[in-house]
C-alpha angles and dihedrals in degrees: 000000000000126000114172123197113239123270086253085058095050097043083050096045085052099045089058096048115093093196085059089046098053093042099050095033096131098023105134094186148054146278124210137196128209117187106163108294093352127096136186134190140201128183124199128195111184089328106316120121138216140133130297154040133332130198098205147016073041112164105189123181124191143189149138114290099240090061095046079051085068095036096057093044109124076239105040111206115242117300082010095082094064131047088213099042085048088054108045092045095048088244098164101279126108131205128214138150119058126359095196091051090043086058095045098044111031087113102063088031084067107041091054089052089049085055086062084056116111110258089006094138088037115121111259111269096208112103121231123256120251107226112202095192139036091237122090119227114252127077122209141205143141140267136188117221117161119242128181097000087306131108103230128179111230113198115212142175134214158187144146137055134252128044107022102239107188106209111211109199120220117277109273090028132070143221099293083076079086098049093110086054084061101063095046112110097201093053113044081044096072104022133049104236127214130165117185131209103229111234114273082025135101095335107333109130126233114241113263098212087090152020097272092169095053086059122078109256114239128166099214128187093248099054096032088064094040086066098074096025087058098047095037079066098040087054094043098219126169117250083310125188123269120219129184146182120196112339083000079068092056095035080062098057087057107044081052092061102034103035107028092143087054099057138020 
């Protein structure tokens, strides 16, 4: 069943949050919500939030209360934790209102909707970890593997021992995207994490046979795969996992369904 706060309540609960704050901080505009019969509304005027209508800038997103109910669970089930997971697979939610201030404002849009979650203002209940030295985990260094024809320096960092799992960041990061993975006990206790820095990427260093700033940079299929494939070698692991954020996650699927006799 699904009991929603009022819109005084939301507007208050937003007001308070500093990740909503920082995200609308220049929204002129609205959000609705439409559950069933229920409706909510937010107005927002340079950031600042109440309750209310709004006429324009005005992002609105409907469905049926039952799915808004799994949605708003403290565990939301699968395509119900996200608004945009919940869109693009015809989970139950409808979008409507302005695309360009949906664009510009997804963010803040979200994370109000996260403050109706149950236990959303709780205190964390995972405990935090004890560190017995100043020193982080992971160790890093670099390492030369030729790709496309270039020697290029790839920067990575490690830790733990086990199955090598080779950790790919998201285009446009860099490694340090892993750096939590490395301070978990019961995983470095069992894998061999490394998480890479893609060429042109963190500080990886670009290779120094050409003029790589006077070429258009494109991140192509090809080159993209070569990247694990060729340090995988350099490394010389053993079918290790492959593990990616972002275009790494569809860099998994490939290299699945190319390369099954290179990784697990």
């Amino acid at each position: 069943m699904l009991t929603l706060p009022t819109a005084e309540h939301w507007a208050a609960a937003c007001a308070s949050d500093g990740e909503f704050n920082l995200a609308a901080r220049h929204w002129t505009g609205g959000l609705r919500l439409v559950a069933g019969e229920a409706v909510l509304e937010l107005s927002l005027e340079a950031g600042s939030v109440s309750a209310g209508s709004a006429a324009d800038g005005v992002i609105e997103f409907n469905g049926p209360a039952e799915v808004w109910a799994r949605f708003f669970e403290a565990t939301p089930p699968r395509f119900h934790n996200d608004v945009m997971a919940n869109l693009s697979t015809g989970s139950g939610l409808d979008r409507g209102g302005s695309d360009l201030v949906y664009a510009q404002y997804y963010g803040a849009a979200m994370r109000a909707l996260e403050l109706l979650r149950d236990g959303a203002n709780a205190e964390p209940t995972v405990p935090a970890r004890s560190r017995s030295t100043q020193f982080d985990s992971p160790v890093g260094r670099y390492v030369h593997v030729e790709l496309g024809g270039h020697d290029h320096r790839l920067y990575y960092e490690e830790a733990g021992e086990g199955i090598p799992l080779l950790m790919q960041h998201t285009a446009g990061c860099h490694g340090s995207q892993w750096r939590h993975l490395f301070e978990v006990p019961e995983i470095t206790s069992r894998f061999r994490l490394i998480a890479y820095d893609l060429p042109y990427h963190g500080k990886s260093v670009p290779p120094v046979s050409k003029e790589w700033w006077a070429e258009r940079y494109d991140l192509k299929g090809e080159f993209l795969l070569s990247v694990p494939l060729a340090l995988s070698e350099a490394l010389d692991l053993d079918r290790p996992v492959f593990m990616g954020c972002s275009v790494g996650g569809l860099m998994a699927l490939d290299l699945a369904y190319r390369h099954p006799d290179r990784f697990r």
